[in-house]
TITI-176420 format. One line per 4 residues: their letters; for each residue x, y, z of C-alpha. Coordinates in Angstrom, 1 decimal. Each point is the difference from the previous one (the first is absolute). Example, Ala and Ser with C-alpha at 12.3 -4.5 7.8 and 13.67 -1.06 7.14 Angstrom:
AS> 12.3,-4.5,7.8  1.4,3.4,-0.7
//
This chain:
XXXX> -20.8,-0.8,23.0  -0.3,-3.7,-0.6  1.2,-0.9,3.7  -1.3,2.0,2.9
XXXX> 0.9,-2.7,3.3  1.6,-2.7,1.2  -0.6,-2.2,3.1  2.6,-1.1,2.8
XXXX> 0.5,-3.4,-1.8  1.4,2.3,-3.5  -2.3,-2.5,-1.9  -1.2,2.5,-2.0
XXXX> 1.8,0.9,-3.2  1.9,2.6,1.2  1.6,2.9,-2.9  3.0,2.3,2.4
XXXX> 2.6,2.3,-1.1  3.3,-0.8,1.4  2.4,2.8,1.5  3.3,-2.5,0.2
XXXX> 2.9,2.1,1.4  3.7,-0.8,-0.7  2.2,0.5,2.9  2.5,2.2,-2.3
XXXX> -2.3,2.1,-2.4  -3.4,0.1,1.8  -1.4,-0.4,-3.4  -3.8,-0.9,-0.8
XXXX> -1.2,-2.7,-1.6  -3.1,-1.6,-0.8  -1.9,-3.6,-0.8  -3.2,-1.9,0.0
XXXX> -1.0,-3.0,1.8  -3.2,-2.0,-0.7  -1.3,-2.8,1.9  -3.2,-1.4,-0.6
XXXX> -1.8,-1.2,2.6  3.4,-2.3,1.0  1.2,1.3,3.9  2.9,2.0,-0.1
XXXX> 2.7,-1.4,2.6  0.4,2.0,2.7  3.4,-0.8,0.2  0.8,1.6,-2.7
XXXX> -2.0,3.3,0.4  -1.4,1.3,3.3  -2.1,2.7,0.5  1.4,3.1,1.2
XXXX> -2.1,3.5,0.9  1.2,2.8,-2.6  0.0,3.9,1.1  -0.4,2.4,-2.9
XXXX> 1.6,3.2,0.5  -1.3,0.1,3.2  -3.8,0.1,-1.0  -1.1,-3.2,-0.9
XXXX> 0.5,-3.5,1.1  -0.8,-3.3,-1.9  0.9,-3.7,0.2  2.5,-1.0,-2.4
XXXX> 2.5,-3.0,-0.6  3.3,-0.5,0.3  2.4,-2.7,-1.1  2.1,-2.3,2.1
XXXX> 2.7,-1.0,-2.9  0.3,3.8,-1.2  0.1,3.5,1.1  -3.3,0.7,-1.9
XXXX> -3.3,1.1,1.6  -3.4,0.0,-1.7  -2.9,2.9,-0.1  -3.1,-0.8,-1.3
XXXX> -0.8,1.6,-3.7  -3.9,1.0,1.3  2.3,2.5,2.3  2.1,1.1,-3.0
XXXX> -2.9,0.4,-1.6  -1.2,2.8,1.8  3.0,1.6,1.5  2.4,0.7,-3.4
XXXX> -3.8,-0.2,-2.3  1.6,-2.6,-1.8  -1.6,-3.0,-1.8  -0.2,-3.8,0.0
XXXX> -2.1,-3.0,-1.3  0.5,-3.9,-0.5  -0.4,-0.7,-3.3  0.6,-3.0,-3.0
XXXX> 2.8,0.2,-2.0  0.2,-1.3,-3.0  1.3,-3.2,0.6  -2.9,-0.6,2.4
XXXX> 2.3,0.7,3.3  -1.5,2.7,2.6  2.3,3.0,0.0  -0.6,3.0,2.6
XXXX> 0.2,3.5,-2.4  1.2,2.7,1.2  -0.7,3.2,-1.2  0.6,4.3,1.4
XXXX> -2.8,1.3,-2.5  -3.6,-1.2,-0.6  -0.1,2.0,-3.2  1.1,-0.4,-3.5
XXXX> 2.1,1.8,-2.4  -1.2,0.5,-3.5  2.7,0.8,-2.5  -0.8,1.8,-3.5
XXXX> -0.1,-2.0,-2.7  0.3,2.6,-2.7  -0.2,3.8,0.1  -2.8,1.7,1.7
XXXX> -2.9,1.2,-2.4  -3.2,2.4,0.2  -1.8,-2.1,-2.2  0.7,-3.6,1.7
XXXX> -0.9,-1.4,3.6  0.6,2.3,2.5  3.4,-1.4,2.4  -0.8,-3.6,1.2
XXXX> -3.4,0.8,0.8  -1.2,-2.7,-2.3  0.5,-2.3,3.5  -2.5,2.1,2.3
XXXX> -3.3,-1.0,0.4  -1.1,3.4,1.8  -4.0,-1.2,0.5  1.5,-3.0,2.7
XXXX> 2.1,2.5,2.2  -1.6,0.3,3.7  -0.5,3.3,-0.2  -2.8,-0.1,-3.0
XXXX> -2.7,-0.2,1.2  -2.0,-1.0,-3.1  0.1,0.5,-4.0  -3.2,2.6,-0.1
XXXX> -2.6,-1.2,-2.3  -0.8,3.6,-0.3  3.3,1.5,-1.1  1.7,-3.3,-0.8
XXXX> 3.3,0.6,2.1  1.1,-0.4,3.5  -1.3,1.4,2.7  2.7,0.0,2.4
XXXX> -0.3,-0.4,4.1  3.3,1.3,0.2  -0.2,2.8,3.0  -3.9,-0.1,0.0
XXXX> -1.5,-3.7,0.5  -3.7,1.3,-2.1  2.0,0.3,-3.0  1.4,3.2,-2.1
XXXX> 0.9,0.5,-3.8  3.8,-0.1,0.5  1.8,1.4,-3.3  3.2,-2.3,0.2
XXXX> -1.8,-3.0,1.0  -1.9,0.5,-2.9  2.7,0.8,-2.5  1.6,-2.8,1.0
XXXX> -2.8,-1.8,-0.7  -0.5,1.2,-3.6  4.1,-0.4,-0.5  0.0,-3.4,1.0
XXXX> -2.5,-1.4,-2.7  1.3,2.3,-2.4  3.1,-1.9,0.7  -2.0,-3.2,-0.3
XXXX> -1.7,0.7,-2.6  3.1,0.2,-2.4  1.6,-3.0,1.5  -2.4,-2.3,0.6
XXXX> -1.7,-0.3,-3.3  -4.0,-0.3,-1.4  -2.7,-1.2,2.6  -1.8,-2.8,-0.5
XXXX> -3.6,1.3,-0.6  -3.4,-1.6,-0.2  -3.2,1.7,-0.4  -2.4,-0.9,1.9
XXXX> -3.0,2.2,-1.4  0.7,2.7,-2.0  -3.4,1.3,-0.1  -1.1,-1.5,-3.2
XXXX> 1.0,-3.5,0.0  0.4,-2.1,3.0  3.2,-2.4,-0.2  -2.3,-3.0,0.8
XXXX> 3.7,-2.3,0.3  0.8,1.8,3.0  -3.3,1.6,1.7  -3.2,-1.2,0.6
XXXX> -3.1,2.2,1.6  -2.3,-1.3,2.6  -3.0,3.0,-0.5  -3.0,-0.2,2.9
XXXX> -3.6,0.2,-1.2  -0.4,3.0,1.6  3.3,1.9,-1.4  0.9,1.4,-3.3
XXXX> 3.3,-0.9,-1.8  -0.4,1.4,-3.8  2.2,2.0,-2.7  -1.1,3.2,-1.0
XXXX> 1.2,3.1,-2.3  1.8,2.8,2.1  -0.4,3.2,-0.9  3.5,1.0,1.5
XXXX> 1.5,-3.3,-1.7  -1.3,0.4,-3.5  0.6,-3.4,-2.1  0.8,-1.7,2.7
XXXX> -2.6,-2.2,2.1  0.2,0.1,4.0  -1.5,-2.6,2.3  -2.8,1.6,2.2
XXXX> -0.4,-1.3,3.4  -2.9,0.1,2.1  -1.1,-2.6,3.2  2.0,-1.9,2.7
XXXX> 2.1,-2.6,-0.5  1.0,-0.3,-3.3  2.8,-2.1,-0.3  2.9,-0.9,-2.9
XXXX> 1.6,-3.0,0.7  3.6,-0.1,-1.1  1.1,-2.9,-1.7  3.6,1.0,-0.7
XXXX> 2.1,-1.9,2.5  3.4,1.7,-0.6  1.4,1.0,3.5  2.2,2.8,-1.1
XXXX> -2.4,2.2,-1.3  -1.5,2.2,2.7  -0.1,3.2,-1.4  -3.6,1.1,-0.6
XXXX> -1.1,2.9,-2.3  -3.2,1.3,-1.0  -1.7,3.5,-1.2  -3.5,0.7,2.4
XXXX> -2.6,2.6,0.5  -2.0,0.0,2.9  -3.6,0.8,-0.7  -1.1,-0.3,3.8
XXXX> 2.1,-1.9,3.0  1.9,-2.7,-1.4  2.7,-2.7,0.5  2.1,-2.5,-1.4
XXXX> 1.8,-2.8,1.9  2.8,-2.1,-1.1  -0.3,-3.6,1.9  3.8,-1.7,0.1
XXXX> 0.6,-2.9,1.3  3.5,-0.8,1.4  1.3,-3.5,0.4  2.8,-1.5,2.2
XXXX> 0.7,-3.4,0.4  -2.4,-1.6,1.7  -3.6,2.4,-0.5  -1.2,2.8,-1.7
XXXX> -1.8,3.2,1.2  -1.8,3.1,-2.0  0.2,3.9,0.8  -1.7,2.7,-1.3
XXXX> 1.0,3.5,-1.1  -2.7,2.0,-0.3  0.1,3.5,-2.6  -3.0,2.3,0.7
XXXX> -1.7,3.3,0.0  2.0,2.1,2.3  2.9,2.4,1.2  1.4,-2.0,2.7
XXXX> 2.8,-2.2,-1.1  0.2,-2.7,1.7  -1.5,-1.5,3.1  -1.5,-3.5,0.9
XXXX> -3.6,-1.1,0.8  -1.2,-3.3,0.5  3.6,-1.5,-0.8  0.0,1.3,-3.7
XXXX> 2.7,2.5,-0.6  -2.1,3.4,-2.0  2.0,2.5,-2.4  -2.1,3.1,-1.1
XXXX> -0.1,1.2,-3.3  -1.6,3.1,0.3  -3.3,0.6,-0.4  -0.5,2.7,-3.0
XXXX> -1.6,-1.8,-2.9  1.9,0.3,-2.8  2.6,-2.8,-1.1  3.2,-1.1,0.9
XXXX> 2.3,-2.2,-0.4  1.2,-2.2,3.1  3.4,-2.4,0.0  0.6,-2.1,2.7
XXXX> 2.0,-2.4,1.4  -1.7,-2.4,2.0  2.8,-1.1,1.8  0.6,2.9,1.3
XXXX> -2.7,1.7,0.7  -0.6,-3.5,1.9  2.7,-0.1,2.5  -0.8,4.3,0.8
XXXX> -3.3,-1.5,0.9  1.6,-2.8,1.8  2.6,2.4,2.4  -3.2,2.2,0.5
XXXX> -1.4,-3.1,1.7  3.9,-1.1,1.4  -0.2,-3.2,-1.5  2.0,-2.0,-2.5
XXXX> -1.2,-1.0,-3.5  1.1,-3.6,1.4  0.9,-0.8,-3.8  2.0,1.1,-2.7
XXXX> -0.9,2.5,-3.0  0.9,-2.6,-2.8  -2.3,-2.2,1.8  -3.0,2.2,-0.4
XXXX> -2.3,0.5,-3.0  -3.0,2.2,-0.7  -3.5,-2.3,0.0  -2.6,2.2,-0.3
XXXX> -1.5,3.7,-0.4  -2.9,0.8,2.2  -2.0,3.4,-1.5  -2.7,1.8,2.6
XXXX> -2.1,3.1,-0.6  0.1,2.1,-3.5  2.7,1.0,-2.0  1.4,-0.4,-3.8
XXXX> 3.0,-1.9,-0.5  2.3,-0.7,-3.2  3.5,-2.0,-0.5  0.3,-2.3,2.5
XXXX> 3.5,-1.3,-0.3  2.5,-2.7,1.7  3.8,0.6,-0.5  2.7,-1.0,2.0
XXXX> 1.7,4.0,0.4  -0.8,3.1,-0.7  2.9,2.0,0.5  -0.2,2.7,-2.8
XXXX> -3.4,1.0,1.4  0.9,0.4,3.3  2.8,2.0,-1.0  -2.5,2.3,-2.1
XXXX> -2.2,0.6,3.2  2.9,1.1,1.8  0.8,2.5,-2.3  -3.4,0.9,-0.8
XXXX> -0.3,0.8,3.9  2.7,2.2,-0.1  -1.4,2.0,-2.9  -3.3,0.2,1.9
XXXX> 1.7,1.1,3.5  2.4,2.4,-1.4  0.0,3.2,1.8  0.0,3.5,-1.3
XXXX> 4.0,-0.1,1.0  0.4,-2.6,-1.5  0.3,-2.1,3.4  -1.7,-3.5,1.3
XXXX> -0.5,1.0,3.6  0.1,-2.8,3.0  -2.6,0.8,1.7  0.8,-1.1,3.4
XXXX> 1.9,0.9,3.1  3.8,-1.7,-0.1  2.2,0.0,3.5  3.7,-0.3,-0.2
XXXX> 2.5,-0.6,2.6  -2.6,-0.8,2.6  -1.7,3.4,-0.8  3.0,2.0,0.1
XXXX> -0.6,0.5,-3.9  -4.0,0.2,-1.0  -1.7,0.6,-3.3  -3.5,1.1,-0.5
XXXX> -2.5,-1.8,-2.0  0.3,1.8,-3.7  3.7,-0.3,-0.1  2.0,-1.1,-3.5
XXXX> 2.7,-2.2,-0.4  3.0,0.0,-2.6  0.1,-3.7,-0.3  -4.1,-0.1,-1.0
XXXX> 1.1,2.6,-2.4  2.8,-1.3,-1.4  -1.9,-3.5,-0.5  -3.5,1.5,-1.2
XXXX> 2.4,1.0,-2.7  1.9,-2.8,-0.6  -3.1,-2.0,-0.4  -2.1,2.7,-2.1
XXXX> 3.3,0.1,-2.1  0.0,-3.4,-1.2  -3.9,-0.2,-0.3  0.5,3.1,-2.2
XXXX> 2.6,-1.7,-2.4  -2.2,-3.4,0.0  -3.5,1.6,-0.9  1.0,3.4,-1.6
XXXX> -2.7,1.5,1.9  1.0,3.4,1.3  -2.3,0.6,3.2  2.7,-2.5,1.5
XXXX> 3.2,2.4,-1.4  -2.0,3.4,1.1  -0.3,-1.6,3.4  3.5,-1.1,0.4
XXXX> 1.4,3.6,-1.0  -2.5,1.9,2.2  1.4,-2.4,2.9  3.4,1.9,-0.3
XXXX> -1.4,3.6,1.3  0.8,-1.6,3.4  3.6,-0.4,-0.4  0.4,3.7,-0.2
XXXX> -2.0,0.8,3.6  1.6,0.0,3.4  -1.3,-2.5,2.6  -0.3,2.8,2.3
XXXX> -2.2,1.1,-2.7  -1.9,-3.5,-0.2  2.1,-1.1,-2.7  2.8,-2.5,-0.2
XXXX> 3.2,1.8,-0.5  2.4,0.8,2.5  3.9,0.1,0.7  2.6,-1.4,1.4
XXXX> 2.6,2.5,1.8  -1.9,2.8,-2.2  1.5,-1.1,-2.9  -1.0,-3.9,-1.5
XXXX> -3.4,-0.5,-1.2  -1.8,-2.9,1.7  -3.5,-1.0,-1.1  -1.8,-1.2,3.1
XXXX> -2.1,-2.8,0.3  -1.1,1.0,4.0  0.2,3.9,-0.9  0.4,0.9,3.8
XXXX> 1.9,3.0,2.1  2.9,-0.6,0.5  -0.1,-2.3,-2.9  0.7,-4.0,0.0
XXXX> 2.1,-0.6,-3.2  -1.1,-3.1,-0.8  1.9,-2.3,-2.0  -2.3,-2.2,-2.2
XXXX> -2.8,2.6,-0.3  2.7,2.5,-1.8  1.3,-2.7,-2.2  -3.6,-1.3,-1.3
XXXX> -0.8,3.8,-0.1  3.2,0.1,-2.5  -1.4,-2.8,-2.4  -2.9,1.7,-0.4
XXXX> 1.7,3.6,-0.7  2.3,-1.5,-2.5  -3.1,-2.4,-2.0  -1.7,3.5,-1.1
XXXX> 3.6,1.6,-0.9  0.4,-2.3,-2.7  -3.6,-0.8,-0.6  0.3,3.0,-2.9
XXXX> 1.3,4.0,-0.3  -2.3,2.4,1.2  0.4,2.3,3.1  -1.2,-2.8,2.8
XXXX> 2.2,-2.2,-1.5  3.1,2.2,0.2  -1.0,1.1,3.4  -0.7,-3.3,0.6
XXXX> 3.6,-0.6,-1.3  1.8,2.9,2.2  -1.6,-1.4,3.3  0.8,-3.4,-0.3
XXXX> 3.8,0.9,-0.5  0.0,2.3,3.4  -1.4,-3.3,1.6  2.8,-1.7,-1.1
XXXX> 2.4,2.3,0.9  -1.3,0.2,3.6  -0.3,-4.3,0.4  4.2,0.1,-1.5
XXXX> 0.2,2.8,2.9  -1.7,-1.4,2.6  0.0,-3.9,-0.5  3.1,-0.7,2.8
XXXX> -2.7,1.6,2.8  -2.1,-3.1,-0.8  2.8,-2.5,0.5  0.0,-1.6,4.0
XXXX> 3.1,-2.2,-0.1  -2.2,-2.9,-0.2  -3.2,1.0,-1.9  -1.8,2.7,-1.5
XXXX> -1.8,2.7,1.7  -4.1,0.6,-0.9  0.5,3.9,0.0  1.9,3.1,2.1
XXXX> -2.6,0.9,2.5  2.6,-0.7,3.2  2.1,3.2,-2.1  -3.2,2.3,0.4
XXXX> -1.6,-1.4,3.5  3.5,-1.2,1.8  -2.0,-3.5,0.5  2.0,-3.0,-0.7
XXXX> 0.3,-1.4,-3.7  -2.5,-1.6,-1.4  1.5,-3.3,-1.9  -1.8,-1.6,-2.8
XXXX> -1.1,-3.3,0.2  1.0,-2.6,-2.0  -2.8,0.5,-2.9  1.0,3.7,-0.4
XXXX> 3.4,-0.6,0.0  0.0,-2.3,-2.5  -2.8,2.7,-1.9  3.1,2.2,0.4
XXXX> 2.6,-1.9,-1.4  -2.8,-0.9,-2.9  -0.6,3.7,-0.7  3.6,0.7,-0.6
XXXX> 0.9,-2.9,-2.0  -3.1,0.9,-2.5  0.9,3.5,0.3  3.7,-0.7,-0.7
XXXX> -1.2,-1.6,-3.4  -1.1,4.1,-1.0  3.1,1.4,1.8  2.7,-2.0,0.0
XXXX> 1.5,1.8,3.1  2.8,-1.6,2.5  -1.7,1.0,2.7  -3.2,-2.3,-0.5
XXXX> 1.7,-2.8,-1.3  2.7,0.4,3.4  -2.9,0.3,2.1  -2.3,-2.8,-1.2
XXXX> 2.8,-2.7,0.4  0.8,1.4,3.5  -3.8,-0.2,1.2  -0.1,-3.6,-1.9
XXXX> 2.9,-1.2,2.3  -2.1,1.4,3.0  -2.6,-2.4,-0.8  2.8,-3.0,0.6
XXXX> 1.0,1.2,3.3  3.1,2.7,-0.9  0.4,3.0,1.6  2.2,2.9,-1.2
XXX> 3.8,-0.1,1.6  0.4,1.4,3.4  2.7,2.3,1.3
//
């Protein structure tokens, strides 16, 4: 809200919805006033004390020259969850906006396609949500505080992840990339090193990189100065094998208007994640000596650090630009590289985590506890989800098509044993009235139903049906048209009158209904426009414009 209070004078600006009553039809109406910092007369409006329903009361105005009085939008605000701001228009006048939703609807721009980005995902940015806690620089996804603060491997979190620079990856073109040091050649136009007396900074044959050099590092305090001044290249990559304790920091200084300070992310020798000591922010990379390759982006691994410590980066990313490297302890390291994304590899280590964490059912388990409905609903740690399913295979689809490589296919088909298992049974089936399949994303008794979980599930089902011929893919093929069978079924349960509901657990626990909030309501409509673009079905297409007028403030006809 851009207006929260007003004095007794009403010389603030003041932003009120108007209920003016006819005398012979009682109807609503509404309007805007704005007065800046000019008195409002008080002969024309007087205050006057409102009572709401009996519950609340609250200072409003009300006009001498018309049967009008005025409540104040920060009251609105909260009571109908409805939304407001001051803002420019385009010819420069301040306009108040008024809006029901917080969310947007993305429409399909062309048929939906395994082999393309996945939905709109293309506009998440998964690694900035609250609830991550960091990008390991173990794994190279998220580990998510989402029902544990310490941090957890969450599958959808991280298949998001991977689906989201997949997206990118296709859409937003080549990265700019500079190499630093590859190893045999240092790029002396862009890095400098600053080598102690007492340190050793040399290139040296590898026998595990043959015909390639690799810089060998040895001492405290060696230092490559960055000359590269581009701001919009924080992405840092480079391969490194510990030979003893070791650590690299990336120095970045951030500039606002008037100063400039420098922060330090540290990458070192250990299992822990990420924790602070003496102000620097610390990622560990593991500690077995053999090589890997790291990717990160400083900016983000910067502002983790930053909510660790709960402050603020107190300057913006594009203002920020890497000015040093800072190398401790012993270690060899090769292709030290600059680029301004790296969306293709981060899509890779996604899937390349899901290979590795594949169970022998073919599952990737969440392995902690989950409480719905205040407890009334509870999953232990170990349980699987239809939606991490159904988006492990959407993403190791579509990194199967792109690289050809088939431990990314296996891994998709073996994640489609679960579809067949009850989630009495700790799978993710169950059904609805005994008779419509539902693929849970919370697989609890009595079962949830939820919405958006079952549709992503869907997407997934239906990218290995057509991904080729052989028996997963048929099966594959047979599952994914039950699913849609049961959503056609079962869609109307979902509708409120005025929004969407998140799932059915008031059917199952006689609770209230649980209504989706404005971001999965709109994630609803999205799904079934993207869907409709396979399926062509009334139902969605009905639906989806329905739960778009929701959004605007409509409500479904009354008796």
């Amino acid at each position: 809200m851009a207006v929260e209070g007003r004095d007794q004078s009403y010389t603030h600006l003041l932003v009120v919805f108007v209920l003016h009553f006819t005398r012979d039809t009682g109807s609503i109406a509404s309007k805007l006033i704005s007065k800046s910092d000019q008195r409002v007369s008080p002969k024309k409006y007087q205050p006057i004390d409102c009572l709401i329903n009996e519950e609340f009361e609250i200072q409003c105005l009300r006009s001498a020259t018309e049967d009008s009085v005025y409540i104040p939008f920060a009251f609105l605000h909260k009571y109908f969850e409805i939304n407001g701001k001051i803002v420019d228009s385009k010819d420069g006048q301040q306009v108040f906006e008024w809006s029901h939703s917080y969310s947007r609807v993305y429409f399909p721009k062309h048929t939906y396609h395994e082999n393309e980005a996945f939905l709109w995902f293309d506009n998440y940015n998964v690694e900035v949500r609250d609830r991550v806690r960091c990008v390991s620089a173990i794994t190279g996804v998220p580990i998510s505080s989402q029902w544990q603060s310490s941090g957890h491997s969450y599958a959808i979190q991280i298949a998001q992840f991977g689906l989201s620079h997949f997206s990118k990856h296709l859409s937003a073109g080549k990265p700019r990339v500079v190499a630093l040091d590859s190893g045999d050649t240092l790029n002396r136009r862009t890095a400098t090193y600053v080598v102690p007396e007492d340190a050793v900074l040399k290139r040296i044959e590898s026998d595990d990189r043959p015909q390639h050099k690799v810089i060998s590092v040895d001492g405290l305090n060696i230092i490559m100065n960055i000359k590269r001044k581009s701001v919009n290249d924080l992405t840092l990559s480079f391969d490194v094998k510990p030979l003893a304790n070791f650590s690299l920091t990336a120095v970045l200084k951030a500039y606002s208007s008037s100063s400039s300070k420098e922060f330090s992310i540290v990458y070192t020798t250990s299992e822990l994640d990420i924790w602070i000591s003496n102000n620097e922010i610390i990622y560990g990379m593991g500690t077995q000596q053999k090589w890997k390759s790291l990717t990160r982006d400083l900016g983000v691994d910067l502002q983790k650090g930053l909510n660790i410590k709960e402050k603020k980066l107190g300057a913006k990313a594009r203002n920020m630009q890497l000015i040093r490297l800072e190398m401790n302890g012993k270690a060899l390291l090769a292709n030290i590289r600059l680029q301004s994304s790296a969306h293709e590899t981060y899509a890779k280590t996604a899937g390349d985590w899901f290979v590795a964490n594949q169970e022998s059912n073919g599952g990737f388990s969440i392995n902690v506890n989950r409480k719905l409905s205040n407890g009334a609903l509870q999953l232990k740690s170990g349980w699987y989800s239809a939606m991490a399913q159904g988006q492990a295979i959407s993403l190791l689809i579509r990194l199967y098509t792109h690289t050809r490589n088939h431990k990314y296919l296996i891994c998709a088909k073996n994640a489609l044993n679960l579809f067949d298992i009850d989630s009495k049974d700790n799978g993710i089936r169950t059904k609805f009235m005994d008779k419509y399949v539902w693929f849970e994303e919370y697989p609890t008794t009595p079962s949830t139903y939820v919405l958006n979980g079952f549709i992503y599930s869907l997407f997934g089902l239906y990218d290995l049906s057509v991904s080729g011929n052989d028996s997963y893919c048929v099966k594959a093929g047979l599952l994914y048209r039950q699913g849609v069978e049961s959503l056609e079924q079962m869609l109307p349960l979902f509708d409120s009158g005025s929004g969407s509901l998140y799932d059915l657990r008031h059917l199952g626990l006689g609770s209230a209904p649980n209504r989706a909030r404005w971001d999965y309501h709109s994630t609803h409509i999205n799904q079934l426009l993207f869907l409709n673009t396979i399926e062509n079905k009334l139902i969605f297409q009905t639906t989806a414009k329905r739960w778009i007028s929701y959004m605007k403030g409509y409500r479904a006809p009354h008796n």
